[in-house]
KEVEXBA-905438 format. One line per 8 residues: number of its first residue (from 1); their letters; for each residue x, y, z of C-alpha. Coordinates in nm, 2 decimals. Layout:
// KEVEXBA-905438
NUM	a	X/Y/Z; ... $
***
This chain:
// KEVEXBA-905438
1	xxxxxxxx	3.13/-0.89/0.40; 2.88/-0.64/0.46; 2.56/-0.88/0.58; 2.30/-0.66/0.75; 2.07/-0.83/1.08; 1.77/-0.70/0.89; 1.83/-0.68/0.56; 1.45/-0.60/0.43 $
9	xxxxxxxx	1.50/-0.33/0.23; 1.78/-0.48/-0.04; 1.66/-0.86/-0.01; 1.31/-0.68/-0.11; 1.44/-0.52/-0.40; 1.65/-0.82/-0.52; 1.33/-1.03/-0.47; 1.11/-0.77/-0.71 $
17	xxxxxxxx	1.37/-0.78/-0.95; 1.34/-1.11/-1.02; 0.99/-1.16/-0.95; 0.99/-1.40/-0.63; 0.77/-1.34/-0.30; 0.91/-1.17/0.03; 0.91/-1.44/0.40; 1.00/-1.25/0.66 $
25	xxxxxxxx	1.33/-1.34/0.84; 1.34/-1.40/1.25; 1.66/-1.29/1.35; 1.81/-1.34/1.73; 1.99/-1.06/1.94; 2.32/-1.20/2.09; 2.32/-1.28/2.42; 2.55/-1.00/2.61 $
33	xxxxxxxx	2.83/-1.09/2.78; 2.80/-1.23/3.14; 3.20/-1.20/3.21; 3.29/-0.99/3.55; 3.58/-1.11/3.62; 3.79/-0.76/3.45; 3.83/-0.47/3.74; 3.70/-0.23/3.46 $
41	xxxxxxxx	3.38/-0.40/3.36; 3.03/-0.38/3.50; 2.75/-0.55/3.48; 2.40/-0.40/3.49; 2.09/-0.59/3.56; 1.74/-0.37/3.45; 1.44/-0.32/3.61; 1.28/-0.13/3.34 $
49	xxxxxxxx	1.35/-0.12/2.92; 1.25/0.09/2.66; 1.07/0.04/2.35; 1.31/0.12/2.05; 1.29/0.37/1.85; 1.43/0.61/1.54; 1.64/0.92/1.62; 1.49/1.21/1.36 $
57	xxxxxxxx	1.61/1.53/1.31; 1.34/1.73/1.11; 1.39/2.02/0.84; 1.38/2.26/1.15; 1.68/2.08/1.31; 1.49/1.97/1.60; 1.59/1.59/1.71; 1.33/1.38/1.88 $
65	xxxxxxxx	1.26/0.95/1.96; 0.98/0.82/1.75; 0.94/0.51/1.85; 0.82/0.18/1.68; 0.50/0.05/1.73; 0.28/0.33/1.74; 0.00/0.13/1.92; 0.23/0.01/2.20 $
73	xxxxxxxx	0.02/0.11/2.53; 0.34/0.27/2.70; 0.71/0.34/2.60; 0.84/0.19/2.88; 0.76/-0.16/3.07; 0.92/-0.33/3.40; 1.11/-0.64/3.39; 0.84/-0.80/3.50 $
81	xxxxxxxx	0.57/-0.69/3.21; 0.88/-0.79/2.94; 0.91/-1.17/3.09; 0.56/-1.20/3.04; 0.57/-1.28/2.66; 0.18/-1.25/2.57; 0.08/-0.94/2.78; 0.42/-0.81/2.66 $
89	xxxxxxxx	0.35/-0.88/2.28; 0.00/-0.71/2.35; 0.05/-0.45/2.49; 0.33/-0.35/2.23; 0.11/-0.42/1.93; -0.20/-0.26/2.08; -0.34/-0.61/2.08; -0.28/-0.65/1.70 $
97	xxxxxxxx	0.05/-0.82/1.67; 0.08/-0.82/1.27; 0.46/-0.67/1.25; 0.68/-0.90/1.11; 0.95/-0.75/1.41; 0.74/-0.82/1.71; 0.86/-1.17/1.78; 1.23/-1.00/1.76 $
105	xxxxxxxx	1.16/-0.71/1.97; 0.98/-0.88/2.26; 1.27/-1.20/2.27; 1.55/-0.91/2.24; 1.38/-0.74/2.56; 1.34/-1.02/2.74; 1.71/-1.09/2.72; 1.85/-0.77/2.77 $
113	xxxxxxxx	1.63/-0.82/3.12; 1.72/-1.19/3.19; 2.08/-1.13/3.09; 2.15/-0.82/3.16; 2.42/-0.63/3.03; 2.80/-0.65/3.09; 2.99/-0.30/2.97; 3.37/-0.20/2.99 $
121	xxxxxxxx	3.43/0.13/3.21; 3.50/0.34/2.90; 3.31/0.08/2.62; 3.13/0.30/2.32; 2.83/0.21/2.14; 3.06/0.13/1.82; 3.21/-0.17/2.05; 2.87/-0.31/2.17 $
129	xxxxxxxx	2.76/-0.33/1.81; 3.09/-0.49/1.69; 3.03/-0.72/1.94; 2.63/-0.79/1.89; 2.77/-0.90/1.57; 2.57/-0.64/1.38; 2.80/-0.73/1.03; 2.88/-1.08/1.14 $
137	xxxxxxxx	3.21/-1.11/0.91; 3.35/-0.81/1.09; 3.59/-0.80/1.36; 3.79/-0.47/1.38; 3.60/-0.18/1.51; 3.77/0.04/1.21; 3.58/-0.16/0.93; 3.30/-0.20/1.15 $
145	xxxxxxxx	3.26/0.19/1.20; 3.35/0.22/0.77; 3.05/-0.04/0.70; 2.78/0.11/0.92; 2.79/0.42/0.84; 2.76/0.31/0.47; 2.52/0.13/0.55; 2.31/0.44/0.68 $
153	xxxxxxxx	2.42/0.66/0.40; 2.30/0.32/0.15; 1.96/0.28/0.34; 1.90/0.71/0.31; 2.00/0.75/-0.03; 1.74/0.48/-0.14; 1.43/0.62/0.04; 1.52/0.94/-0.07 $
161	xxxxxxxx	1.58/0.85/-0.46; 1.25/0.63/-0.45; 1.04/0.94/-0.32; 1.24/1.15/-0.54; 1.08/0.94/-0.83; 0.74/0.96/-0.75; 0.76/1.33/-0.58; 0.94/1.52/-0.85 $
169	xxxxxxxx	0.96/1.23/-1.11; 1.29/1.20/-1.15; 1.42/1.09/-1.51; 1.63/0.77/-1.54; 1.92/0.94/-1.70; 1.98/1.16/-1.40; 1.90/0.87/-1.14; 2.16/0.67/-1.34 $
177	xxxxxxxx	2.43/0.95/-1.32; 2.33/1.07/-0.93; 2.38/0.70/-0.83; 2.70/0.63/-1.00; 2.85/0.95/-0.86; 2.72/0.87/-0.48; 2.58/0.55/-0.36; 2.77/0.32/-0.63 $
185	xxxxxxxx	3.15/0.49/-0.55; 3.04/0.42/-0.17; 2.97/0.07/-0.21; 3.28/0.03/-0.44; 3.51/0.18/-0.18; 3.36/-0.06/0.08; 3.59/-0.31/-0.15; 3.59/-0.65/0.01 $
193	xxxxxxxx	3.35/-0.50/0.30; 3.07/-0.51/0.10; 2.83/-0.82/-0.05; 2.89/-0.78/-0.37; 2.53/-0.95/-0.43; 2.40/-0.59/-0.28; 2.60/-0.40/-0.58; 2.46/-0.66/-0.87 $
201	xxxxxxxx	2.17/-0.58/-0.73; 2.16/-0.17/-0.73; 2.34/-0.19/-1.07; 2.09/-0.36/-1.18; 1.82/-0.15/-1.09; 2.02/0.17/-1.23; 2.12/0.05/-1.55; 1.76/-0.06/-1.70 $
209	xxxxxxxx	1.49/0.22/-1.75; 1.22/-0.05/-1.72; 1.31/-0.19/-1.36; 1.41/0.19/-1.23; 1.07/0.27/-1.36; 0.87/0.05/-1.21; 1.08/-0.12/-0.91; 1.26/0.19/-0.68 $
217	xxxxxxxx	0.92/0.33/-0.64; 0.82/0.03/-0.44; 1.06/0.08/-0.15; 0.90/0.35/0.00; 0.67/0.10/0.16; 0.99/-0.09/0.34; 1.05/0.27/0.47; 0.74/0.24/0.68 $
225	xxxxxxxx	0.83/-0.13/0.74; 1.15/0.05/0.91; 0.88/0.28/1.13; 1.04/0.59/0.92; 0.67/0.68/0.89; 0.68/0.99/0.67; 0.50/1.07/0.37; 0.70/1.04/-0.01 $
233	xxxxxxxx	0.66/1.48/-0.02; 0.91/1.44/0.35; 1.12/1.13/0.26; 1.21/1.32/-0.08; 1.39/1.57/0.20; 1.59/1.30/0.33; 2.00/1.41/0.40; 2.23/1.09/0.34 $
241	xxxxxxxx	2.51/1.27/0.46; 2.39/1.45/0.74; 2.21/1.09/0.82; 2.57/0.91/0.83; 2.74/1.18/1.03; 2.42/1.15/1.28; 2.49/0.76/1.27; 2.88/0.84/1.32 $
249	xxxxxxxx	2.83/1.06/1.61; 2.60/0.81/1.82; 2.86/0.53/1.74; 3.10/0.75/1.99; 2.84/0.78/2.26; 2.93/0.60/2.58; 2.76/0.28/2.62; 2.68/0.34/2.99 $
257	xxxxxxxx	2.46/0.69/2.84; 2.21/0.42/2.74; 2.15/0.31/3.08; 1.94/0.53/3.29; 1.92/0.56/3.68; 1.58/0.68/3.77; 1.53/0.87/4.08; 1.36/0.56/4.26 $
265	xxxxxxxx	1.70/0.38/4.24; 1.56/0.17/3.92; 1.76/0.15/3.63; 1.64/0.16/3.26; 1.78/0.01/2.92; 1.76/0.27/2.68; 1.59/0.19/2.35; 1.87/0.17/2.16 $
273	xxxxxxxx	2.03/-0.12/2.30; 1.76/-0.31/2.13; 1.69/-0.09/1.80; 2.02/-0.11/1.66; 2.07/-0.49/1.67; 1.77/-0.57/1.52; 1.71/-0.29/1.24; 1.93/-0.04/1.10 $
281	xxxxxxxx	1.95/0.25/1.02; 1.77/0.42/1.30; 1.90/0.75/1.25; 1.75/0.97/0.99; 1.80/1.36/0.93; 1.59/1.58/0.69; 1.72/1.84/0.54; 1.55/2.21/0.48 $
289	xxxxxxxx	1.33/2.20/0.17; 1.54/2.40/-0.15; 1.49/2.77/-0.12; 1.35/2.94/-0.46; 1.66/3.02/-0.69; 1.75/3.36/-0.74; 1.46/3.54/-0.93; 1.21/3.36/-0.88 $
297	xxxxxxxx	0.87/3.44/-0.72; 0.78/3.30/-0.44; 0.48/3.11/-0.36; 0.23/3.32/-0.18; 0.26/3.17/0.15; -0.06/2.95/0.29; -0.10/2.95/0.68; -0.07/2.58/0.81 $
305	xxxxxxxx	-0.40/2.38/0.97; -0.39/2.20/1.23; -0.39/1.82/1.35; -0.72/1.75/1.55; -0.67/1.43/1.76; -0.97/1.26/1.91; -1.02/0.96/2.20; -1.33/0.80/2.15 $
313	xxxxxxxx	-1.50/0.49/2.25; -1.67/0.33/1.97; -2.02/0.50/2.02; -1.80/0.81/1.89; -1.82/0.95/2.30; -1.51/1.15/2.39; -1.33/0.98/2.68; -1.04/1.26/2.64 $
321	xxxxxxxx	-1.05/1.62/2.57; -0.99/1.71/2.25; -0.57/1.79/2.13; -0.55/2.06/1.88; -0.17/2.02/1.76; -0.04/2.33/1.56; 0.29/2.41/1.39; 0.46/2.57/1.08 $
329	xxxxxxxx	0.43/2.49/0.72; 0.62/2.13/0.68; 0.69/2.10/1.06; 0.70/1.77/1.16; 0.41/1.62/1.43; 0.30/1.34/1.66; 0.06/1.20/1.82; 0.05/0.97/2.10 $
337	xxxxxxxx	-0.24/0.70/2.21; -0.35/0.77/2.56; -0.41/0.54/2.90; -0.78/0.53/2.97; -0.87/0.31/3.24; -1.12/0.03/3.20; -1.06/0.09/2.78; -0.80/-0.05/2.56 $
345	xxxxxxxx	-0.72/0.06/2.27; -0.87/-0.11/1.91; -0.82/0.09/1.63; -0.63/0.41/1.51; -0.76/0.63/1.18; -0.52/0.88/1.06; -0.20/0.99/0.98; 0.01/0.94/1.36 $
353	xxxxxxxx	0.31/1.09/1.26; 0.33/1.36/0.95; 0.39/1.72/0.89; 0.19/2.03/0.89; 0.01/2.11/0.55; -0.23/2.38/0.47; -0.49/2.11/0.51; -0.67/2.03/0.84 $
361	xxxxxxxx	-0.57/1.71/0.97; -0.75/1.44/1.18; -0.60/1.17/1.41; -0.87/0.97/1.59; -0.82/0.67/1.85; -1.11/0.49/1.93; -1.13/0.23/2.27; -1.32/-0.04/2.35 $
369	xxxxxxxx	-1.44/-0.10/2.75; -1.24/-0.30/2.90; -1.60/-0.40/3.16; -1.52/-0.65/3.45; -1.74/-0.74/3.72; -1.61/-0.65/4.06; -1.36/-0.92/4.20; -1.44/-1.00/4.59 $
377	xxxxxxxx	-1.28/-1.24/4.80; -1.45/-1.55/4.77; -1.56/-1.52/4.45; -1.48/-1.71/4.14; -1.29/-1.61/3.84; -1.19/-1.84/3.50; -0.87/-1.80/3.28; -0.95/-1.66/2.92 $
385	xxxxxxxx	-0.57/-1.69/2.80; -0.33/-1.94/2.92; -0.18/-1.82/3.22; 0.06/-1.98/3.49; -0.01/-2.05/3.86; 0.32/-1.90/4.13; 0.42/-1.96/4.47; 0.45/-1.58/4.51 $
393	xxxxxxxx	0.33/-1.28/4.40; 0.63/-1.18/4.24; 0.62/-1.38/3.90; 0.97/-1.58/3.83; 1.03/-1.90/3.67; 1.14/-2.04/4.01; 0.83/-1.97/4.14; 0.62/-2.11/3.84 $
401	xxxxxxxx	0.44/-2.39/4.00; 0.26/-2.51/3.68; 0.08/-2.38/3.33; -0.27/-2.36/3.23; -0.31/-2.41/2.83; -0.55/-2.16/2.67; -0.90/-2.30/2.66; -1.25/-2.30/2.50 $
409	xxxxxxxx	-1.49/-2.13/2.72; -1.69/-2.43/2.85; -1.37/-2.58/2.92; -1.15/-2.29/3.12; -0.99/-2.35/3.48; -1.17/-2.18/3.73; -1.04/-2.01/4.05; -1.14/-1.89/4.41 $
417	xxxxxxxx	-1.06/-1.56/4.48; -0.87/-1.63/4.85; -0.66/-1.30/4.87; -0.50/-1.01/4.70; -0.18/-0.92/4.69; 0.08/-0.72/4.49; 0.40/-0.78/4.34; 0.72/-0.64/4.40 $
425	xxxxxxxx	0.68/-0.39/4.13; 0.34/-0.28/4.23; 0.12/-0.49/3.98; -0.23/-0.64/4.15; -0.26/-1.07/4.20; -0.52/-1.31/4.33; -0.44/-1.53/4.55; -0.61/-1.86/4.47 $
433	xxxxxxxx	-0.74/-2.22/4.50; -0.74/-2.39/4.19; -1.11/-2.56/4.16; -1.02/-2.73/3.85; -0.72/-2.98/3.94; -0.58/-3.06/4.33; -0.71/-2.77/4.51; -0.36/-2.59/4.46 $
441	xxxxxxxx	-0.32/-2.24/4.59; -0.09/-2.03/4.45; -0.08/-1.65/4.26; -0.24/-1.59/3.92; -0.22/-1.22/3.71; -0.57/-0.99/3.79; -0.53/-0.84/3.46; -0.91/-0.82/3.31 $
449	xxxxxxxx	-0.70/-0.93/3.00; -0.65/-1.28/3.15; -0.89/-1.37/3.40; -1.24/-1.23/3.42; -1.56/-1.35/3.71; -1.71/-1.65/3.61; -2.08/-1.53/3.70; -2.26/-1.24/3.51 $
457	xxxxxxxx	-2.32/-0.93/3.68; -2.55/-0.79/3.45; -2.91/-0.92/3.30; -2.92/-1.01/2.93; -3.24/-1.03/2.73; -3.20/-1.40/2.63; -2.92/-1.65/2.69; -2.81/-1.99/2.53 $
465	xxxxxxxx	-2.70/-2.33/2.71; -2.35/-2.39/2.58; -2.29/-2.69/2.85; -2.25/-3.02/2.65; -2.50/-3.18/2.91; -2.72/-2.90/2.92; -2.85/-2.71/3.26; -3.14/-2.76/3.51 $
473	xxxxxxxx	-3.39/-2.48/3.61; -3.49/-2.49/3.97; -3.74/-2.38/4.18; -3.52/-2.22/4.41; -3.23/-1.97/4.40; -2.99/-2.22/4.56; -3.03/-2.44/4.27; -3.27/-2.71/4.48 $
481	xxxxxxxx	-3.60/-2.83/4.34; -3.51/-2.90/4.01; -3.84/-2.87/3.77; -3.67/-2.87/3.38; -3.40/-2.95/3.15; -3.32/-2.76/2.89; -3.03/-2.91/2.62; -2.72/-2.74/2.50 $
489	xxxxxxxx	-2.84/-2.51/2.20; -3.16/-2.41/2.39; -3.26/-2.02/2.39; -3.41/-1.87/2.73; -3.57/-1.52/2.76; -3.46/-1.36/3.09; -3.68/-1.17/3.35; -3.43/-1.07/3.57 $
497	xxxxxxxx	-3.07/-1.13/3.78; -3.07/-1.19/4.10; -2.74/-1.26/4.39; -2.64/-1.58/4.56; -2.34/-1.56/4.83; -2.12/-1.48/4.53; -2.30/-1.59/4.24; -2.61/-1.45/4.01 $
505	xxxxxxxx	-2.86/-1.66/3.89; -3.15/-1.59/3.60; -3.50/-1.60/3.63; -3.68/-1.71/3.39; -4.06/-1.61/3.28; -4.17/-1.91/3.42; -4.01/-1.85/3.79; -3.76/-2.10/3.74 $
513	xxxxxxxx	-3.41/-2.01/3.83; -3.08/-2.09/3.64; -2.70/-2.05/3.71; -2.55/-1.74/3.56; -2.22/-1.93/3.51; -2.01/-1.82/3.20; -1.89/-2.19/3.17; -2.27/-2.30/3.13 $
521	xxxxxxxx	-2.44/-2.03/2.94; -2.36/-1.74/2.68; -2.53/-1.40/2.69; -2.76/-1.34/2.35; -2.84/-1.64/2.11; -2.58/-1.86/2.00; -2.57/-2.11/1.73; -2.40/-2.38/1.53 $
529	xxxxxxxx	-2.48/-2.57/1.23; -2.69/-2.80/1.23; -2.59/-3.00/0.94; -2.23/-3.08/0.82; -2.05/-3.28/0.53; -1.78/-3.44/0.55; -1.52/-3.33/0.32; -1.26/-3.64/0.27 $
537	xxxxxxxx	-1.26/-3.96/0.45; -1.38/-3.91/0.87; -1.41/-4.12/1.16; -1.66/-4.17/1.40; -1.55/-4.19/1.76; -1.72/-4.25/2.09; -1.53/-3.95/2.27; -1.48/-3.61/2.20 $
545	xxxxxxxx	-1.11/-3.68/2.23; -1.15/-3.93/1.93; -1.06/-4.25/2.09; -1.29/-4.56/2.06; -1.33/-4.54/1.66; -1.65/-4.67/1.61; -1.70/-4.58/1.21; -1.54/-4.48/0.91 $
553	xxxxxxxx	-1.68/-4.28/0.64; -1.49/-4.30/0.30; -1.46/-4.01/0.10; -1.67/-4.08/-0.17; -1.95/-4.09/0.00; -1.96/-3.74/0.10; -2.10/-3.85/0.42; -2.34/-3.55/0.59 $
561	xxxxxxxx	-2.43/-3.53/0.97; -2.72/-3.40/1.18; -2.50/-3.20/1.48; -2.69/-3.27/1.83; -2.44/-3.08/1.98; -2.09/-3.01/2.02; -1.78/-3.08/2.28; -1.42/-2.97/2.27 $
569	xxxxxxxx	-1.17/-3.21/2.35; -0.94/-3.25/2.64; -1.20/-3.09/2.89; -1.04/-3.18/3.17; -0.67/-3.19/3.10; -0.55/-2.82/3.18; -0.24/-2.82/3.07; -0.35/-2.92/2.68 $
577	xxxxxxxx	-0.57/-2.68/2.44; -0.89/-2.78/2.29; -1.02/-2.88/2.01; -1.40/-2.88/1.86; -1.61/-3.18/1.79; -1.96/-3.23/1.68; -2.18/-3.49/1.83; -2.35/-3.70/1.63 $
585	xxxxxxxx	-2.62/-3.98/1.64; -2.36/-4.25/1.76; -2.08/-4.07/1.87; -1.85/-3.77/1.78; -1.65/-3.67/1.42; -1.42/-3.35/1.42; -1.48/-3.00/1.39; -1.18/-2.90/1.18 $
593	xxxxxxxx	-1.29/-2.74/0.88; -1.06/-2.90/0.63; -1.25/-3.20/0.69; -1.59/-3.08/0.74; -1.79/-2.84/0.62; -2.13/-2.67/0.74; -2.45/-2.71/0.52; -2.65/-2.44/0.52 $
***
């Protein structure tokens, strides 16, 4: 039974032939063997893994990595980066996790790392796919090798037929007799290998005009799905064979060529011990483009242009030099994101990966400042993401001494800065005291992504109170002689920023001064409705956790609210997330907007 992990491509198809909608499928990798107990086995733990990646061999012959997510900020992370699932998932989506294979990748990582990985002396790559279960109804490595290779060829062929319709509109008759001669007698020979769902399916496509017309033109975007990011004018040059025999070749390789020693002593999973048991085929070979036939003229030959590649903040400043990236006529390129401290990277416009063409190409990557106040000791930082509090600097889940939930930003657990240190792999943490439960001391992440100063450093030209019971302004720096208070919603103009010990506070035209704490104030002029309508029936409560009902409005009466103000819920109670609520004259009603809606 041929039953591919990721079987996009075909369920896909089946799916537009009759007309249904595509749900991605979250598939698990197996969990490698942990048995030592054999003289000629080995186990390997990793301090390092590699992103996965395609193996392409271009029309020159020229074989290279191009690895998935192009907006991953490195190729390679520690063991210690991988365990840590939301800086992980970031930083391989570039911050914009939308692939469907994320989720798959990052948990296959993490237990390659956790689990490590258990080899025989003289094990081949054929026998750690056979046993990952790659085809699960397959247990002999001989129908194991038959079935994947076919499975290459089958995944090949169809790219290349689909761009061969829309390249070089192919003509359904000689679709029709190109498949049964190829893929169909492959998938036949397969015999009792195969899901025969898989070859109802391509017969169907192949033996109606009307479904070959308008469906195999619609896989080439499950090509790109599959990170073979070429255009239809390369994937029409696609080699099924030479694909197969690339597939057949790496099956042979020795398992133990996929783990690297570094020089350092570290050791590094390859990217293909996570690649093939989550997507296949990762091995794709292009053939030369056909030569004119005897005869013929040539086409006068055009020079090539080149691909211009820009790093720009989003003001359109350079923050790299420049890459001018030339090559030949239908030579394949790529381009690569760079690190650039203090930015992260937000958005990508261009082809990344193509081929030359006789027009000029532009690749531009634009950042965004990654701007955080200086971090002293003694000074006082705030989680932005749920993060966890260690006993060392060296993050593990023995050490994990508890969890703080992601939080609204009136609401987030605050720190003192008591220490720095550094983990075993090199990465910066703050020591700290938590000032939001029991005075707990422990190690947090410094990443600016996670935890950022609680006090501005910089002067705004107005601010708003976002503190549920408002903020005092004083006649003194240290907060003493209190003169005004100004409610949650209010708008101040600011003269200028001044220091405290290790805090700022605001001066206001009138000489009063005001705390520059991000928890009680938000730089420029915030605002929230002031009137809302209830959509169905809602409750009054006297909390912003909704306890203490204290009304009910039925849904017919449409009930509308003035908002005084509004509150999150579970303020102090770290370890739960937050939700919205409005006040209102006698108590508080929810936020959610499937129950209320703002009136404008």
């Amino acid at each position: 039974m041929m039953t591919i992990i990721h079987r996009f491509v075909l369920t896909s198809l089946s799916l537009l032939l009759i007309g249904a909608s595509l749900s991605p499928t979250v598939v698990q990798a197996a969990t490698p063997s942990t048995e030592t107990n054999s003289p000629d086995t080995q186990t390997y733990k990793f301090d390092s893994a590699e992103l996965p990646y395609n193996i392409i061999t271009d029309e020159q012959g020229h074989t290279s990595k191009m690895f998935w997510f192009p907006n991953a900020t490195a190729h390679e992370f520690t063991a210690e980066e991988i365990t840590d699932s939301d800086f992980f998932t970031n930083s391989v989506t570039g911050g914009n996790p939308s692939d469907n294979n994320v989720f798959n990748v990052v948990e296959a990582m993490k237990g390659l790392i956790q689990d490590g990985l258990t080899v025989t002396s003289d094990e081949h790559l054929d026998q750690y796919l056979l046993d990952k279960k790659v085809f699960p109804n397959i247990n002999t490595l001989t129908d194991f090798t038959q079935t994947y290779k076919t499975a290459i060829y089958m995944y090949t062929w169809l790219y290349q037929a689909a761009a061969d319709k829309v390249v070089n509109h192919v003509d359904f008759d000689s679709a029709q007799a190109h498949y049964e001669a190829t893929l169909q007698k492959r998938l036949t020979d397969l015999g009792n290998l195969m899901d025969a769902d898989t070859l109802v399916t391509l017969n169907g496509l192949f033996s109606d005009k009307t479904k070959y017309d308008s469906n195999l033109p619609q896989l080439l975007p499950f090509a790109s799905a599959n990170y073979l990011m070429s255009s239809p004018e390369e994937l029409v040059n696609l080699d099924p064979v030479a694909s197969e025999a690339k597939a057949a070749k790496l099956l042979q390789t020795p398992i133990k060529s996929f783990i690297h020693h570094n020089p350092d002593g570290k050791v590094m999973a390859d990217g293909v011990l996570v690649s093939y048991p989550l997507l296949t085929p990762i091995t794709y070979v292009f053939k030369a483009p056909t030569a004119p036939g005897p005869g013929s003229t040539p086409p006068p030959s055009q020079p090539s242009q080149p691909v211009i590649v820009h790093y720009l903040d989003e003001q359109g400043q350079s923050l790299r030099p420049t890459k001018t990236l030339t090559g030949s006529l239908g030579s394949r390129y790529q381009t690569q994101p760079l690190n650039v401290p203090s930015y992260y990277l937000v958005k990508t416009v261009g082809q990344e990966t193509g081929i030359f063409t006789t027009s000029k190409q532009t690749v531009t990557y634009t950042y965004h400042p990654n701007i955080v106040a200086p971090v002293g000791k003694n000074s006082v930082v705030y989680a932005t993401k749920g993060l966890s509090l260690y006993a060392t600097p060296t993050f593990t889940a023995s050490a994990k001494m508890t969890h703080y939930a992601k939080k609204s930003r009136i609401n987030r657990p605050m720190f003192k800065v008591i220490d720095f240190a550094t983990s075993r792999n090199g990465l910066k943490r703050y020591r700290v005291k938590d000032l939001t439960g029991k005075g707990t001391t422990g190690y947090i992440t410094a990443r600016s992504t996670y935890v950022k100063a609680v006090y501005y450093a910089n002067k705004p030209k107005q601010l708003t109170v976002i503190n549920p019971r408002g903020l005092n302004g004083y006649a003194q720096k240290n907060l003493s002689g209190k003169r005004t208070h100004y409610r949650q919603g209010q708008v101040l103009r600011i003269k200028r920023i001044v220091t405290h010990n290790l805090t700022t506070r605001f001066v206001l035209p009138n000489g009063q001064f005001v705390s520059g704490n991000k928890k009680l104030v938000i730089a420029g002029k915030y605002t929230m409705p002031k009137r809302v309508q209830a959509k169905t029936a809602v409750n009054r409560y006297g909390t912003a956790n909704l306890t203490n009902r204290n009304r009910h409005y039925p849904k017919k009466t449409h009930a509308t609210f003035t908002v005084k103000g509004w509150a999150y819920s579970n303020a102090n109670n770290f370890r739960k997330g937050d939700t919205l609520r409005y006040k209102v004259a006698g108590g508080y009603i929810t936020g959610n907007k499937q129950f209320v809606r703002v009136i404008h």
